[in-house]
C-alpha positions in Angstrom: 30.6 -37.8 74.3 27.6 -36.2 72.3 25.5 -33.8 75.1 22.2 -32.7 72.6 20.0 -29.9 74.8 16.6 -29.7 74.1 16.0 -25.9 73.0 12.6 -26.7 72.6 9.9 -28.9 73.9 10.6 -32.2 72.3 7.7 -35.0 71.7 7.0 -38.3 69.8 5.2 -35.7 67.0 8.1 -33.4 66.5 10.8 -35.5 65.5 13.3 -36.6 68.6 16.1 -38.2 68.3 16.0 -41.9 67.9 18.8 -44.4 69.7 19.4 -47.5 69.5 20.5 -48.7 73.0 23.5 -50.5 73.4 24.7 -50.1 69.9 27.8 -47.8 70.7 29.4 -51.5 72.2 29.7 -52.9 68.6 31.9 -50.4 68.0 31.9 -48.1 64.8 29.7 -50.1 62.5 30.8 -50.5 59.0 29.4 -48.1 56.2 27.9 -49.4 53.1 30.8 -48.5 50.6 28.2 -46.1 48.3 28.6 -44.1 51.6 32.4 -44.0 52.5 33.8 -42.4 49.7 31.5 -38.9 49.4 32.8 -35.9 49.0 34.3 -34.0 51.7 32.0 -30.8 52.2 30.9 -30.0 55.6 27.4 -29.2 54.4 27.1 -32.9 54.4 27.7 -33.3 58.0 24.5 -31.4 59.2 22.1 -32.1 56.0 19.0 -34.6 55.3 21.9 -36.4 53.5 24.7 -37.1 56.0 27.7 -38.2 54.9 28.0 -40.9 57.1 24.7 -43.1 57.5 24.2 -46.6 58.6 22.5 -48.9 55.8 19.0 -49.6 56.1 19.6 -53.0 56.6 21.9 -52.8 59.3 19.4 -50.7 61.2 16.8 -53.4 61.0 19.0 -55.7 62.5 20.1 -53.3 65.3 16.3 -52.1 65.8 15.2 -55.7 65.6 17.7 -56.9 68.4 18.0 -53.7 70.6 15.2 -51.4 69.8 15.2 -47.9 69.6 14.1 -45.0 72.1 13.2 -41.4 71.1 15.1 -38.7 73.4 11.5 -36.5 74.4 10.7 -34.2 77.0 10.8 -31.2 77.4 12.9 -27.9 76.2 15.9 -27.8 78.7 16.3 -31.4 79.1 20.1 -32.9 78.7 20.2 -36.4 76.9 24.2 -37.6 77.0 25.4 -40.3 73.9 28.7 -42.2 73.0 29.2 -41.1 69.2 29.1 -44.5 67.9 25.8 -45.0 69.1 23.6 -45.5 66.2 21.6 -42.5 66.5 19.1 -40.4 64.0 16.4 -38.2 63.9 12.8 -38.8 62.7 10.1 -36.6 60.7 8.9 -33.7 62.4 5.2 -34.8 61.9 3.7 -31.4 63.8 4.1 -28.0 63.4 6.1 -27.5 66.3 9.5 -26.5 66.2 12.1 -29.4 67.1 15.7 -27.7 67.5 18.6 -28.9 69.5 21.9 -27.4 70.7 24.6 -30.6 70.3 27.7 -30.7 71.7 30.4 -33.2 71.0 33.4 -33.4 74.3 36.7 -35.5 72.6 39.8 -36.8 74.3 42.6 -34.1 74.0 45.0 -36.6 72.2 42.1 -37.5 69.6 41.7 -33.7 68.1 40.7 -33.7 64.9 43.9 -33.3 62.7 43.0 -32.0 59.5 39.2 -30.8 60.3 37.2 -30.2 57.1 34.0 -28.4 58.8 34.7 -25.2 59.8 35.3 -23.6 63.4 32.1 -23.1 64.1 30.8 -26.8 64.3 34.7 -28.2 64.9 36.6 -25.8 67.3 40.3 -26.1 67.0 41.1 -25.4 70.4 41.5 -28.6 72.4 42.5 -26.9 75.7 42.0 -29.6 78.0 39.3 -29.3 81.0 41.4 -29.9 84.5 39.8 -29.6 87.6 40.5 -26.1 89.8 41.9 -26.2 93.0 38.4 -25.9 94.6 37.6 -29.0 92.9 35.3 -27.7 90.6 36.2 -27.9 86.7 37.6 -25.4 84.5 39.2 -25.1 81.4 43.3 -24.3 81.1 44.2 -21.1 79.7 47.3 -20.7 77.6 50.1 -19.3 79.3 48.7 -19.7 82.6 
């Protein structure tokens, strides 16, 4: 589960993310093979040049069947995804600012093994969330 907060106002000018609904069903969708084989520096995860990015051709399709929606409004707002969701950004066509706080929640038993981004956009610690006895959730605290 991808949870992206809006740390600013975001608009149709600014660049918002762009979904294509109902994509995440297909499952993960095949990379062109120029793109599977990159190299492995985590630079690449958060760059203009991701490491892993849907061919334009593929996107047509998707955009042509499904469409795609931009995630605005305004700074504070929660937009929830499914990581398989084709998802990207757009230009930031104003001079506004256009910057997001993203959070990505994974099973406990699908940790990353080997992560090759560092801790502070993959945290090792997959304590799992379990629900207090008041109901409310909290997360577990070794040797408690």
């Amino acid at each position: 589960m991808n949870i992206a907060i809006s740390l600013d106002d975001v608009h149709h000018d600014n660049g918002p993310l762009l979904v294509v609904p109902g994509s995440h069903v297909q499952g993960i969708v095949d990379l062109p093979e120029a793109e599977q084989h990159r190299g492995k520096d985590w630079r690449e995860h958060v760059s203009t040049t991701l490491t892993y990015t849907v061919g334009d051709e593929q996107v047509s399709k998707l955009v042509a069947d499904a469409g795609k929606t931009p995630m605005v409004g305004p700074a504070g707002t929660i937009t929830a995804f499914h990581p398989s969701i084709v998802h990207s950004s757009s230009n930031n066509l104003s001079d506004d600012r256009r910057a997001l706080l993203l959070i990505t929640y994974n099973r406990v038993d699908n940790a990353p093994v080997q992560p090759n981004r560092p801790e502070f956009l993959v945290s090792r610690d997959s304590t799992p969330v379990v629900p207090a006895p008041d109901g409310r959730l909290a997360l577990a605290v070794h040797g408690r």
